[in-house]
C-alpha atoms as one frame of an Amber mdcrd trajectory, in Angstrom:
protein
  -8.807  25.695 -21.651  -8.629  28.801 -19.163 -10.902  31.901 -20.220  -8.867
  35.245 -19.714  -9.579  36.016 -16.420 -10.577  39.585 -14.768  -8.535  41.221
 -11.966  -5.385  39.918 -13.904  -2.919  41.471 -17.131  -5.639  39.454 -19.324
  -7.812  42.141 -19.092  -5.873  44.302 -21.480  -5.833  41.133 -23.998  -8.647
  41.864 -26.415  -9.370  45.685 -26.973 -10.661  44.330 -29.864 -13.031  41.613
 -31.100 -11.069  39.476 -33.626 -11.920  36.056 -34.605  -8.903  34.139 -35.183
 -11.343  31.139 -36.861 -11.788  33.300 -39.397  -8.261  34.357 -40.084  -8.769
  37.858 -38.085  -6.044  37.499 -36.238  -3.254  35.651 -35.060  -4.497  32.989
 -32.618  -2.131  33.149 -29.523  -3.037  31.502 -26.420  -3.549  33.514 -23.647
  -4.060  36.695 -25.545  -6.476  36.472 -28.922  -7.843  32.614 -27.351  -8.297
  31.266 -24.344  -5.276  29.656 -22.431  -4.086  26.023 -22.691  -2.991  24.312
 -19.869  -1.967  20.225 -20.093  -3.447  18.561 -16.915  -2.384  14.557 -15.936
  -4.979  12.585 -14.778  -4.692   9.819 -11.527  -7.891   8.339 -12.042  -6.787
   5.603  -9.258  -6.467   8.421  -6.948  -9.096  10.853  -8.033 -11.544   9.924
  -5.256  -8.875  11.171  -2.499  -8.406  14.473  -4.478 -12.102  15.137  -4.086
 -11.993  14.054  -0.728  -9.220  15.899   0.286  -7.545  20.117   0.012  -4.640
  19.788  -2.169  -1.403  21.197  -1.398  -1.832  24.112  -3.801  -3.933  25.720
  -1.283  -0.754  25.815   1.257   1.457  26.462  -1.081  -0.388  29.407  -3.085
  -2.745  30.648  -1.017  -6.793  31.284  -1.412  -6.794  34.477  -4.029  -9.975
  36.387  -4.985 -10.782  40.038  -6.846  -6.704  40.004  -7.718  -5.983  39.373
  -4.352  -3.583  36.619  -3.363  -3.939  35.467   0.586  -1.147  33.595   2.097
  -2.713  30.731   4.395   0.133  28.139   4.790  -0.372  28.344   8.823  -3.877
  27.854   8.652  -3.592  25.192   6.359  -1.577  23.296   8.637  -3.903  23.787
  11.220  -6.303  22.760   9.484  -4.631  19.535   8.452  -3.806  19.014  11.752
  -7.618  19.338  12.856  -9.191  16.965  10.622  -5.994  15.029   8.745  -7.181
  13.074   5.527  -3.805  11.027   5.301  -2.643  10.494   8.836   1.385  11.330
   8.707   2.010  11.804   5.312   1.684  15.005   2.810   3.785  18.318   3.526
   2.915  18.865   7.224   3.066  15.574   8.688  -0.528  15.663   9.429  -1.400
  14.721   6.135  -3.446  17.074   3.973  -6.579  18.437   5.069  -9.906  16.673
   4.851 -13.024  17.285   2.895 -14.709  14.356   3.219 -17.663  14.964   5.019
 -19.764  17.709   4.667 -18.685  19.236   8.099 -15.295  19.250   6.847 -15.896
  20.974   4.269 -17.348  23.714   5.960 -14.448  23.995   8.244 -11.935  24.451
   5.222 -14.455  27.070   3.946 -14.466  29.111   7.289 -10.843  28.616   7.927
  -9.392  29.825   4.724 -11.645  32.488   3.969 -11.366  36.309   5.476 -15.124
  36.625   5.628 -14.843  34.112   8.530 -11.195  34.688   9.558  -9.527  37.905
  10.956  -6.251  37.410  10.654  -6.753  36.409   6.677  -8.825  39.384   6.517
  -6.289  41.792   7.821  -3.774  39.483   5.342  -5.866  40.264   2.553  -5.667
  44.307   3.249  -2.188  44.051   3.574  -2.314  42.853  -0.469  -5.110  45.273
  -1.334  -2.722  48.444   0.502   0.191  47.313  -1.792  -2.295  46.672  -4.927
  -4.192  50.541  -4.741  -1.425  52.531  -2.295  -4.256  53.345  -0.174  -3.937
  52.541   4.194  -6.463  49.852   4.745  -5.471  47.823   7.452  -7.143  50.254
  10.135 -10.257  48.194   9.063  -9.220  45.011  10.053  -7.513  45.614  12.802
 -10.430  45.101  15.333 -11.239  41.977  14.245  -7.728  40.394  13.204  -8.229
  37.816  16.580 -12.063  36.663  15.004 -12.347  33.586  13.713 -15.692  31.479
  13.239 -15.944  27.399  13.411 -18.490  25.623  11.864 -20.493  25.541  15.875
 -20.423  29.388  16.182 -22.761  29.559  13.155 -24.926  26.628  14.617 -25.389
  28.634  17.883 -26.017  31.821  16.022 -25.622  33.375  12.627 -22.491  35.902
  13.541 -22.013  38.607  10.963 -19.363  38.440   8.098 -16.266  40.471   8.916
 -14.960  43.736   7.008 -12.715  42.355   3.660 -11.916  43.589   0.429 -12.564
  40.200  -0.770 -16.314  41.784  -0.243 -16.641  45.868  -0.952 -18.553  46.667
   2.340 -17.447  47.878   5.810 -19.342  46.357   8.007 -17.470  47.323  11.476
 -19.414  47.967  14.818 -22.555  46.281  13.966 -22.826  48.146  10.034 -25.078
  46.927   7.565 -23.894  45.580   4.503 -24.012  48.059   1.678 -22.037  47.438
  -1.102 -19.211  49.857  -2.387 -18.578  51.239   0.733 -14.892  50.837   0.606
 -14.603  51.753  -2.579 -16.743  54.858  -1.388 -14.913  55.451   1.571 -11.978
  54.495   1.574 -11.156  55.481  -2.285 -10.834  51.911  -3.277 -10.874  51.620
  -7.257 -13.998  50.219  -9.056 -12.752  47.389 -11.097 -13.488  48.658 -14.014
 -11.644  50.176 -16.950 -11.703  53.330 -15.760 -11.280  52.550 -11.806 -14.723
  54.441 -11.843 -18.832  53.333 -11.736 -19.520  54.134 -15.262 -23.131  54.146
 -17.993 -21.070  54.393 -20.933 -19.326  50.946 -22.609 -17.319  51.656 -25.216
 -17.161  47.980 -26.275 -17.966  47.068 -30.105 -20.557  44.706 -28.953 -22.106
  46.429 -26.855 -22.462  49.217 -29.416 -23.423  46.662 -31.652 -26.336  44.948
 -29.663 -26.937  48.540 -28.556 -26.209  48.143 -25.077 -23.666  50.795 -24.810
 -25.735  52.851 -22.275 -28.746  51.664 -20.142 -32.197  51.820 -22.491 -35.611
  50.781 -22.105 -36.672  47.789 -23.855 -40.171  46.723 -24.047 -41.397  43.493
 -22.831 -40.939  40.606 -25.426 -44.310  39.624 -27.161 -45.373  36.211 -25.935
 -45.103  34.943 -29.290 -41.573  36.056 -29.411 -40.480  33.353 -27.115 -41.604
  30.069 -28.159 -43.128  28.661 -24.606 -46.750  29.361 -25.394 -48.426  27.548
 -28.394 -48.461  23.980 -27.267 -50.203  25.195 -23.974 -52.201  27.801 -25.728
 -54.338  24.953 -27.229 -54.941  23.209 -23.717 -55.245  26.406 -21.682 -58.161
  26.382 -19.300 -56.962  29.784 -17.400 -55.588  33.169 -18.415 -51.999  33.847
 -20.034 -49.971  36.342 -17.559 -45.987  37.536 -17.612 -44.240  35.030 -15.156
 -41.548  36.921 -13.082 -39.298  34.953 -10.754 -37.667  37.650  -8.150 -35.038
  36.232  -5.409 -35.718  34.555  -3.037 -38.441  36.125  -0.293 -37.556  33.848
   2.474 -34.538  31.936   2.214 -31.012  32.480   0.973 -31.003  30.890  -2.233
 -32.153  27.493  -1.260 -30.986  28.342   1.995 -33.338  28.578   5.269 -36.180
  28.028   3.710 -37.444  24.758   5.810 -37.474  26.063   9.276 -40.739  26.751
  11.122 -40.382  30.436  10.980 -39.828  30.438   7.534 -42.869  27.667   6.404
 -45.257  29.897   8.771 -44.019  32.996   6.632 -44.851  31.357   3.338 -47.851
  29.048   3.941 -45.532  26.339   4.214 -44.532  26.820   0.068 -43.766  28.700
  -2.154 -46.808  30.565  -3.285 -47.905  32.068  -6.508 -48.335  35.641  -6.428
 -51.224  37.304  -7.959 -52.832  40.799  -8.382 -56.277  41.119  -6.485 -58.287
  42.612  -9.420 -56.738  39.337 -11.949 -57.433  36.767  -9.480 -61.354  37.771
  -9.104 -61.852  37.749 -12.689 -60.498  34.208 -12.525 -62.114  33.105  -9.844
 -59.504  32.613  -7.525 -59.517  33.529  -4.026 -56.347  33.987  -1.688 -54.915
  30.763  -0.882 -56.431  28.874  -3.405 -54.405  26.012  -5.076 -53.702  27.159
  -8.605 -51.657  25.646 -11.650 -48.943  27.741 -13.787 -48.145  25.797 -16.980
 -46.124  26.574 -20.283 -44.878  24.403 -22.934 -41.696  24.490 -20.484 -43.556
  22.689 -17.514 -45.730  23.596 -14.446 -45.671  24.313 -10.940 -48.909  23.967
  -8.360 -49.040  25.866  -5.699 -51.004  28.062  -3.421 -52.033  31.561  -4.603
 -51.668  34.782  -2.883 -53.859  37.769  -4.199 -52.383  41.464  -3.377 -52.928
  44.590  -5.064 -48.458  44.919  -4.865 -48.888  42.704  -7.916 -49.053  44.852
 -11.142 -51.247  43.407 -12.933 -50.947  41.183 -16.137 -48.168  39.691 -13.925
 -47.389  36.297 -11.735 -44.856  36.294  -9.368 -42.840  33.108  -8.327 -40.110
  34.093  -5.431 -36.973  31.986  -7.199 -34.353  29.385  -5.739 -36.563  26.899
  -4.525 -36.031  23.600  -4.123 -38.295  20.184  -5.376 -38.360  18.646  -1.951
 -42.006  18.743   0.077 -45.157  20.505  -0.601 -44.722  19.239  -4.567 -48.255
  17.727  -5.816 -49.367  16.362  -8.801 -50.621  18.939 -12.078 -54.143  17.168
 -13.221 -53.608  19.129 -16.247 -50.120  16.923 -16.821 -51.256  14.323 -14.731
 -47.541  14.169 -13.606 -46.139  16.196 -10.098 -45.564  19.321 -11.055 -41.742
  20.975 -10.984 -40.241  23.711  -8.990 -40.435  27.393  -9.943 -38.078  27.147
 -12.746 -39.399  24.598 -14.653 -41.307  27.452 -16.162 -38.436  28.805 -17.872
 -35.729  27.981 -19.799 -31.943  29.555 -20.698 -30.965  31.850 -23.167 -27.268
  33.253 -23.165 -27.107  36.965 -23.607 -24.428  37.427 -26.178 -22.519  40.789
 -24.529 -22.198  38.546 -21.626 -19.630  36.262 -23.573 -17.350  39.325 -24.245
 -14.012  39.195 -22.590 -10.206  40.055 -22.870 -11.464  43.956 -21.640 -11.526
  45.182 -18.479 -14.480  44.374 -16.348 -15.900  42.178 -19.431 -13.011  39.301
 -18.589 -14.186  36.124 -17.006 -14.274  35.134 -13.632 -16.724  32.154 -12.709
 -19.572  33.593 -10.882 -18.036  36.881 -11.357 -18.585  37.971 -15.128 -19.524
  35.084 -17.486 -22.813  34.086 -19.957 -25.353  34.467 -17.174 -28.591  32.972
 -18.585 -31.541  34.950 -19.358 -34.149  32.727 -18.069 -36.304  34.892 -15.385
 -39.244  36.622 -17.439 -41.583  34.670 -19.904 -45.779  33.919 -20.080 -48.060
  31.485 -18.790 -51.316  30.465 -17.902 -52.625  30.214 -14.223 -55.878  28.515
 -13.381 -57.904  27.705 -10.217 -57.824  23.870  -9.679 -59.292  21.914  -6.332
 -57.218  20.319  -3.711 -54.197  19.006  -5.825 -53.424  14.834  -5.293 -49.907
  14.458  -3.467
């Protein structure tokens, strides 16, 4: 099964919610359900299509945002560069390989116009004949660029200037988002080809998310995580925020010297001055952050940029080093995360309408999972 996808017709699919379960409406693939597809299986050869770029790439392009990018040259070159099947596939070279992670990261930077001029100037060319606005002025500085996998070992070089993206970023720019569409006039894609508040979508009417309102802060007892750990608690309950990441990217950059002298070396536990005295805890204590969920132990940072009533966790960490053991669990503790837990916000599962279709990482059932309670406490020097 294929959802409808956005930046494609499908987006004009489902003006309307109808359940075709329930006899509300005709159930037609690709329009009222998602799209069926019947895929054959190799399993004998399934290792070497994970291990290798398929020729679908050469012969379709790389596509993103509605955008189709032909690459066949560079996919050749690529072959070429680091064959997988020496002499045999489409270009004589065999097809390109993925094998090892290097690889991969040399298929990423060679087929995508963040990291390749020419594709980037390629990928205007589509966008001019897509909104019937001149574009390729953009990329025409940069259409000889192109970055290998040891140009971003010597350095990190910046991104270049695509509508795959929506930011100029020309003669040393920052990235800020929309500029193009700003700028240059480029539609929002969006019903309307405009930012809008209003969403005229039934469920978003119906769950009242038609136009931005406040919503109070769920009740701790409205989310289940607390009674198990209520009985046990030794410390104080607080609201449990995890923001992005503080110093990394993701789970990016986070292990370099620079970094671990930036952040004690962990990932600490954020904590508002006037809280932390009445709890006894002093800056850079260890402390202990449990739910029925799980726990994390790590070392505390007091700061009156802390509202109080609140803990703050930067997210996207990973459960590598600096992980000890909880004594209240008696078990090492998790990462940040294990704190929380998923719930699926229902208007995030509408599609078929204009910006609401699906795209993987795009629009889709993002998981509500970054704001519950739990209890902090002082402990000693944890047991690794």
């Amino acid at each position: 099964m294929l959802p409808l996808q956005h930046d494609t017709p499908d987006e004009l699919a489902q003006p309307e919610v109808r359940d075709w379960t329930r006899g509300e409406v005709e159930a037609i693939p690709g329009k009222t359900m998602p799209k069926f597809a019947v895929v054959e299986r190799d399993y004998s050869s399934l290792y070497e299509r994970m291990v290798s770029l398929g020729i679908g790439v050469r012969d379709n392009g790389v596509a993103a945002h509605g955008l189709r990018i032909p690459v066949k040259d560079y996919y050749d070159e690529l072959a070429a560069r680091q064959p997988r099947q020496p002499n045999g596939g489409p270009t004589g070279h065999g097809l390109p390989s993925l094998e090892v992670d290097r690889e991969v990261c040399e298929a990423i930077l060679a087929l995508d116009p963040a990291s390749n001029g020419e594709l980037a100037h390629r990928a205007f060319v589509a966008e001019e004949a897509k909104t019937g606005r001149s574009l390729t002025q953009l990329s025409d500085p940069q259409r000889n660029t192109r970055y290998s996998f040891a140009d971003i070992v010597a350095h990190p070089p910046r991104v270049l200037t695509t509508p795959t993206w929506s930011a100029n970023v020309n003669k040393g720019r920052p990235y800020s988002p929309f500029t193009l569409n700003v700028e240059e006039l480029i539609p929002w894609r969006t019903l309307t080809g405009r930012q809008h508040f209003y969403l005229d979508h039934e469920s978003y009417m119906a769950w009242g998310e038609h136009l931005p309102s406040y919503k109070p802060r769920p009740d701790h007892a409205m989310l289940s995580e607390t009674e198990r750990s209520m009985v046990e608690a030794q410390g104080r309950m607080l609201n449990y925020i995890t923001p992005h990441g503080k110093w990394s990217i993701h789970s990016t950059y986070s292990d370099n010297l620079r970094m671990q002298t930036l952040s004690r070396g962990g990932y600490p536990v954020w904590l508002n001055d006037k809280d932390a005295v009445e709890m006894g805890i002093h800056d850079n204590d260890w402390v202990e952050v449990f739910n029925d969920n799980g726990v994390f132990v790590q070392r505390s940072v007091t700061s009156a940029r802390i509202p109080r009533g609140t803990v703050f966790v930067y997210h996207a960490t990973e459960r590598t080093v600096g992980i000890p053991i909880s004594p209240l669990r008696n078990k090492r503790a998790g990462m940040n995360n294990s704190l929380i837990r998923t719930r699926l916000k229902p208007v995030l599962m509408s599609g078929g309408y204009a910006q609401f279709t699906y795209f993987f990482n795009y629009w889709g059932p993002t998981g509500v999972n970054r704001d519950t309670f739990v209890f902090v406490r002082r402990i000693d020097k944890p047991d690794f």
